[in-house]
C-alpha positions in Angstrom: 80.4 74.8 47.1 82.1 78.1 47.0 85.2 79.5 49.6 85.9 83.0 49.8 89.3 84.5 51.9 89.9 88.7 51.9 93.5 89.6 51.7 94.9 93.2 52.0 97.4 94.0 49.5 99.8 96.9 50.4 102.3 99.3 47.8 105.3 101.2 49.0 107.3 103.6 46.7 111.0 105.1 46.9 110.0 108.0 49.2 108.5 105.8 51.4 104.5 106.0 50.6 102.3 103.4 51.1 99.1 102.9 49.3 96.8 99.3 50.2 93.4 97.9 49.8 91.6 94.7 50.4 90.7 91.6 48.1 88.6 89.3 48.0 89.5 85.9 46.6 86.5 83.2 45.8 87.4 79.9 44.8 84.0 77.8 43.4 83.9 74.0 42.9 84.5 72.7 39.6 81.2 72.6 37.5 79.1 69.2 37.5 76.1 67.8 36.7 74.0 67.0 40.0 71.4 64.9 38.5 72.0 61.2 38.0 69.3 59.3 36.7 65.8 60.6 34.5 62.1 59.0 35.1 60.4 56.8 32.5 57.6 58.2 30.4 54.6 56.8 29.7 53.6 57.7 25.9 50.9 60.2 25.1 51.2 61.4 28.7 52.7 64.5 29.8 56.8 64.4 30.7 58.1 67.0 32.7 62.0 66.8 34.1 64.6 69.0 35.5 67.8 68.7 35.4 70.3 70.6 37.7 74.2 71.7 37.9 76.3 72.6 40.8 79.5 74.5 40.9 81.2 76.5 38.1 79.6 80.0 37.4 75.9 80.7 37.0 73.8 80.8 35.3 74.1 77.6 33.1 73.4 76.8 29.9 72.0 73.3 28.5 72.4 71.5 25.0 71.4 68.3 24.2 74.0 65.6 21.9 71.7 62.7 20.7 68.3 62.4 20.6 65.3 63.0 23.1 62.2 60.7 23.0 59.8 61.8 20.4 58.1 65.0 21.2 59.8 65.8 24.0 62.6 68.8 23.9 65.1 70.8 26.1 65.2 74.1 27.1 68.1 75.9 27.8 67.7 76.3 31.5 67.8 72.3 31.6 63.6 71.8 31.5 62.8 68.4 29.9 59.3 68.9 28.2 56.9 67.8 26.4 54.7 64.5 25.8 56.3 61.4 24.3 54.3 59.9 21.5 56.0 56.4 21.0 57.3 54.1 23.6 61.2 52.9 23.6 64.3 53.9 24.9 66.2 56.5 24.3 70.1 57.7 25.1 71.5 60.9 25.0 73.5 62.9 26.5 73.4 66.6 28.1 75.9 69.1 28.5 76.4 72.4 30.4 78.2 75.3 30.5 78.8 77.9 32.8 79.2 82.0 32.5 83.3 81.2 32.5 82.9 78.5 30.2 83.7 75.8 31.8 81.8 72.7 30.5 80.3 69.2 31.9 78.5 66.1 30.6 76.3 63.0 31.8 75.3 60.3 29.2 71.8 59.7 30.4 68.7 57.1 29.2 64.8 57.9 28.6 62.2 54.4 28.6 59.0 55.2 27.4 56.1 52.7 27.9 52.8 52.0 26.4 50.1 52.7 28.7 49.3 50.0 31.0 45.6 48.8 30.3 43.3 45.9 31.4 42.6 44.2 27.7 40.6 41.7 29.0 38.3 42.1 31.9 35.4 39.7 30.9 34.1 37.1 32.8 31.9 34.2 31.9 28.4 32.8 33.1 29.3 30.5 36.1 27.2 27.6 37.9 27.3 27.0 41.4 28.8 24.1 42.5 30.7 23.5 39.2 34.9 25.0 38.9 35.0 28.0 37.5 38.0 29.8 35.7 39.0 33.1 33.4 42.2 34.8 33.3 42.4 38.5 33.2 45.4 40.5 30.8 47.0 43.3 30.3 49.2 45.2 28.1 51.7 48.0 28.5 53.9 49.2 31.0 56.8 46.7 32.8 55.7 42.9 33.2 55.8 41.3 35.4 51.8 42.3 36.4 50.2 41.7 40.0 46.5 41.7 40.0 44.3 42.5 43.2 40.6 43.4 44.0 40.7 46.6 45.8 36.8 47.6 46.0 33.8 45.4 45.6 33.2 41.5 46.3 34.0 38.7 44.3 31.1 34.9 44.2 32.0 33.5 47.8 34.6 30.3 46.8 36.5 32.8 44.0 39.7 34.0 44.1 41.6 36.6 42.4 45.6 35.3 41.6 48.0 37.8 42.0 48.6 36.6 37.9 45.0 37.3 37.1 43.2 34.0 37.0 39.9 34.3 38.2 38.8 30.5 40.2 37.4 28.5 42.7 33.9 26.6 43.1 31.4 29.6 43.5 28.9 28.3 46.4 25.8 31.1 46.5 24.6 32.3 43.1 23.9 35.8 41.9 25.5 38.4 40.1 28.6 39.8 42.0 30.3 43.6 41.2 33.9 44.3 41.8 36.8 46.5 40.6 40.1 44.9 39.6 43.3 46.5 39.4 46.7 45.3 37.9 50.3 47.0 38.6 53.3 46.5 36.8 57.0 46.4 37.7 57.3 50.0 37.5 54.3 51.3 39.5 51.8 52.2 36.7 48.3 51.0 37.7 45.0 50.4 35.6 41.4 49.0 36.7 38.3 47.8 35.7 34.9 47.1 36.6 34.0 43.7 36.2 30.5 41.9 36.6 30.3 37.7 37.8 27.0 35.9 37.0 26.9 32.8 38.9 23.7 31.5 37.8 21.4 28.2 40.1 22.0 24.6 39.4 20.2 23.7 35.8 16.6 22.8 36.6 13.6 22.5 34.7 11.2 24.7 35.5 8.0 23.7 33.9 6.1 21.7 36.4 3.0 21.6 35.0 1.3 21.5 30.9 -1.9 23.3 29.7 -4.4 21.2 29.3 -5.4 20.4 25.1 -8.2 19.7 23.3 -8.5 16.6 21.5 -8.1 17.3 17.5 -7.4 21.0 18.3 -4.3 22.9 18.0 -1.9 22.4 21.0 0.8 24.7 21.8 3.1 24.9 25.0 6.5 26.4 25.9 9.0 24.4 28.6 11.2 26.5 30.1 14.3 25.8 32.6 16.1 27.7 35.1 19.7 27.8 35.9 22.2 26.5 34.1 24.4 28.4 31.3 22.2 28.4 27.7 21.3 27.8 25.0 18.9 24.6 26.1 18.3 21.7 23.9 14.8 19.9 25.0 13.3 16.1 24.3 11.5 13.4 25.8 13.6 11.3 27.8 11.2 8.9 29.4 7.5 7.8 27.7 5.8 9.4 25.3 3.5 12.5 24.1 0.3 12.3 23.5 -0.2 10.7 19.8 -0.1 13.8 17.1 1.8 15.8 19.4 5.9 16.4 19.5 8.8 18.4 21.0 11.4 20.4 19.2 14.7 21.4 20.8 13.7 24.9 21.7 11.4 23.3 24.2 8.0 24.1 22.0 5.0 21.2 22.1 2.6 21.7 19.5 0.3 19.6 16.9 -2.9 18.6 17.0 -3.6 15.5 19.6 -5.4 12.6 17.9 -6.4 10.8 21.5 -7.8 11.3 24.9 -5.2 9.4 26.6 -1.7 10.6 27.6 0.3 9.0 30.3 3.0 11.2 32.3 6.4 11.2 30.3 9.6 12.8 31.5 11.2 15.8 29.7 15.2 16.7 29.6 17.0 20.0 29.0 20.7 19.6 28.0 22.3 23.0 28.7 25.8 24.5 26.8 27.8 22.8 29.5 26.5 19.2 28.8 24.4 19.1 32.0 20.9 17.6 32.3 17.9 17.8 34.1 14.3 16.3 34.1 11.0 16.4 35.2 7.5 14.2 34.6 4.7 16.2 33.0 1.8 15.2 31.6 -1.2 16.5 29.7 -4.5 16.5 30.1 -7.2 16.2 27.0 -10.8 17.0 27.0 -13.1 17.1 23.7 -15.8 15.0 22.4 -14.8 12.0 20.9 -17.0 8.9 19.2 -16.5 5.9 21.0 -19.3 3.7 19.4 -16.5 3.1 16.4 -14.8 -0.4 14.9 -10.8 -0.4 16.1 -10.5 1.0 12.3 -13.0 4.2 13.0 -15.9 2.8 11.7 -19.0 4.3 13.0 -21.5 2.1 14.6 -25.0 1.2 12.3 -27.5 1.2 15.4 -28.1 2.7 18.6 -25.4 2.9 21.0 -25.5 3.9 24.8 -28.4 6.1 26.0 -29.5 6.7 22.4 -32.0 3.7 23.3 -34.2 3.3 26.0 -32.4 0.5 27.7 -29.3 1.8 26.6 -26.3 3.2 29.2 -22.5 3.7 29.1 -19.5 3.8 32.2 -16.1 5.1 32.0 -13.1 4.3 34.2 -11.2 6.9 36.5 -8.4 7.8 34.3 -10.5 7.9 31.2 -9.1 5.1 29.0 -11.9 2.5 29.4 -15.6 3.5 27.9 -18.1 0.4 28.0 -21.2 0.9 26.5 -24.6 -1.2 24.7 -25.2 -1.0 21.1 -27.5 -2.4 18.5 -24.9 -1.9 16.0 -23.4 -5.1 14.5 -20.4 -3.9 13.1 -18.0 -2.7 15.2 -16.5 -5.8 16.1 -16.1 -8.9 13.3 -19.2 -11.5 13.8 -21.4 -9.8 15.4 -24.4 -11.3 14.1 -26.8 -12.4 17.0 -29.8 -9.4 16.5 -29.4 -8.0 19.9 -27.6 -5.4 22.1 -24.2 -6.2 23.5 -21.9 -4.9 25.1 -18.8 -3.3 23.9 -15.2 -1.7 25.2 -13.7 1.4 23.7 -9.9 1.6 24.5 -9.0 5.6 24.1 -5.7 4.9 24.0 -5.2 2.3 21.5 -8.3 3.1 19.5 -9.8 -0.2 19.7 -13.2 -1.5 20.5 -14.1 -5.3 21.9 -17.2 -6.7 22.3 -17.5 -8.1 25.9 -20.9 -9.7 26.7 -19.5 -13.1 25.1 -18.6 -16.1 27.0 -15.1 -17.3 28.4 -14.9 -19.1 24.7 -15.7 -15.8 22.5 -19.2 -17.2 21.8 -21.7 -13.9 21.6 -24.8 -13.5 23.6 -28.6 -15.0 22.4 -30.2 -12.3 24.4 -30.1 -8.4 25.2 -27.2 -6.7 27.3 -27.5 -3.6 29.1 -26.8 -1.2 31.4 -23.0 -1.5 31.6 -20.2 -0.5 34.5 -16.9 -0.7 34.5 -14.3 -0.4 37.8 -12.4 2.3 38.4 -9.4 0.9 37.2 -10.6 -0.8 33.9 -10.1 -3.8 34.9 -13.5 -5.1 35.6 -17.3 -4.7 33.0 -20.3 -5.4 34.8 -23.7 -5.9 32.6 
């Protein structure tokens, strides 16, 4: 601040003549530096400062003693310009001096920081019902960081920590879009767009099997849902039809070598160690000889309706074909001359003669005309 006072000054000579005029008399402050303190930068973003003087006599004039951050400078009207191009700090200190010289300095300090940025904003597959946990981080700026989720929603049961750990037990499944934002120490913010798969409980999908044609080519996918892959597949219960198997891609294939196939149970293994199962089965159709030895023999006579007299019955499920025959070798002493009949098991291959007596002592006279119960377990001739 400045105070000004007018005095008139007066002159008198020898004879007695006055002469007198006024003056004005301004006294100013002493010259100083008004600014105290100078911003951070952020490097490779634009820096723009002024810094300011009272007092003395304008106008003022700025110099610099040290050294400014990296590509920023000083003007002489006190203008600190430019954009910083490496992060650290920096301390100098600026003088000014006024139209009647008179001269003042600050010692002053510049921090430059990195940029803040999110360097890690990914997020892995979740289950629901299983814990689930990431961390977010972040580089640049003034640690400590405080993470928040200003926009979108996060899987219900999740939580965002103020540190950036993502965690909870996610309870609907989905895929869930939200933005996340960190802030450091110093106010600088940065965000990100972040995507949460939570995907169903691992099941298995495949319910139900082609059906396959006995000697032919058999192929069939399984296929689960849920979970986090990759899936690893194999028979956990029973077996596959014979000639067929499963690899741990879930793919059945080869070339069944029987009618019969009971239900077996499948399981799929996901990334996590989790399992689940189901029963499947498959059914077989084809033409196959029955009128064979158990060691594939064909039979050397007539067999079934190939003879006048002749007939065949098969149970429910399949497994079980009686039949007559003529032929006398598909079972070991059959030598009586007459038709008998006989039992074709599917599954195990075998056949057994069955018009014998409780002893195993064949018949003297023709059998015919078979029937067998539905559940195999009873031949009527």
């Amino acid at each position: 601040s400045a105070a000004s006072d007018v005095y008139k000054r007066q002159a008198v000579d020898a004879a007695g003549e006055t002469a007198s005029s006024s003056l004005t008399l301004t006294i100013r402050a002493p010259l100083s530096i008004a600014t105290e303190t100078l911003p951070f930068g952020v490097s490779g973003e634009p820096y723009t400062q002024s810094v300011s003087a009272t007092g003395g006599f304008p106008p003022y004039v700025w110099s610099l003693a040290g050294q400014l951050p990296s590509g920023v400078l000083l003007d002489d009207a006190g203008l600190l310009e430019g954009t910083p191009v490496a992060s650290g700090t920096w301390d100098f200190t600026l003088n000014v001096s006024d139209a009647s010289g008179a001269i003042d300095s600050s010692d002053y300090s510049i921090v430059v920081y990195e940029p803040l940025a999110i360097t890690d904003s990914s997020t892995p597959v979740g289950v629901q019902g299983d814990s689930y946990w990431t961390a977010f981080s972040a580089s640049g700026g003034e640690a400590p960081y405080t993470w928040s989720v200003p926009s979108g929603s996060l899987p219900p049961g999740l939580e965002l920590a103020t540190d950036g750990q993502l965690a909870g037990i996610p309870s609907s499944h989905g895929t869930f879009r939200a933005q996340v934002e960190v802030r450091d120490a110093v106010g600088l913010i940065d965000a990100a767009d972040i995507e949460v798969i939570i995907n169903e409980p691992l099941s298995v999908a495949t319910t139900a099997l082609p059906d396959g044609v006995y000697e032919g080519w058999y192929e069939a996918l399984l296929s689960a849902d849920g979970g986090i892959g990759p899936y690893s597949w194999l028979v956990s219960a029973g077996s596959l039809p014979e000639g067929l198997s499963l690899d741990s891609s879930g793919w059945i294939t080869g070339h069944p070598s029987t009618f019969w196939g009971d239900p077996f149970t499948v399981s799929v293994t996901d990334s996590r160690g989790e399992t689940a199962t189901q029963e499947v089965s498959i059914h077989l159709t084809g033409t196959l000889r029955v009128s064979v030895s158990s060691f594939g023999v064909e039979g050397n006579g007539d067999s079934g309706t190939a003879h006048t007299y002749g007939g065949l019955s098969v149970s429910e499920d399949g497994r079980y074909v009686v039949f007559d025959s003529y032929a006398n070798n598909l079972v070991p002493g059959d030598t009586n001359g007459v038709s008998d009949i006989f039992l074709h098991d599917v599954l195990l291959g075998t056949t057994t003669r069955i018009s014998v007596s409780s002893t195993g002592i064949q018949g003297d006279g023709e059998s015919r005309h078979p029937e067998i119960s539905n559940d195999g377990r009873y031949v009527a001739f």
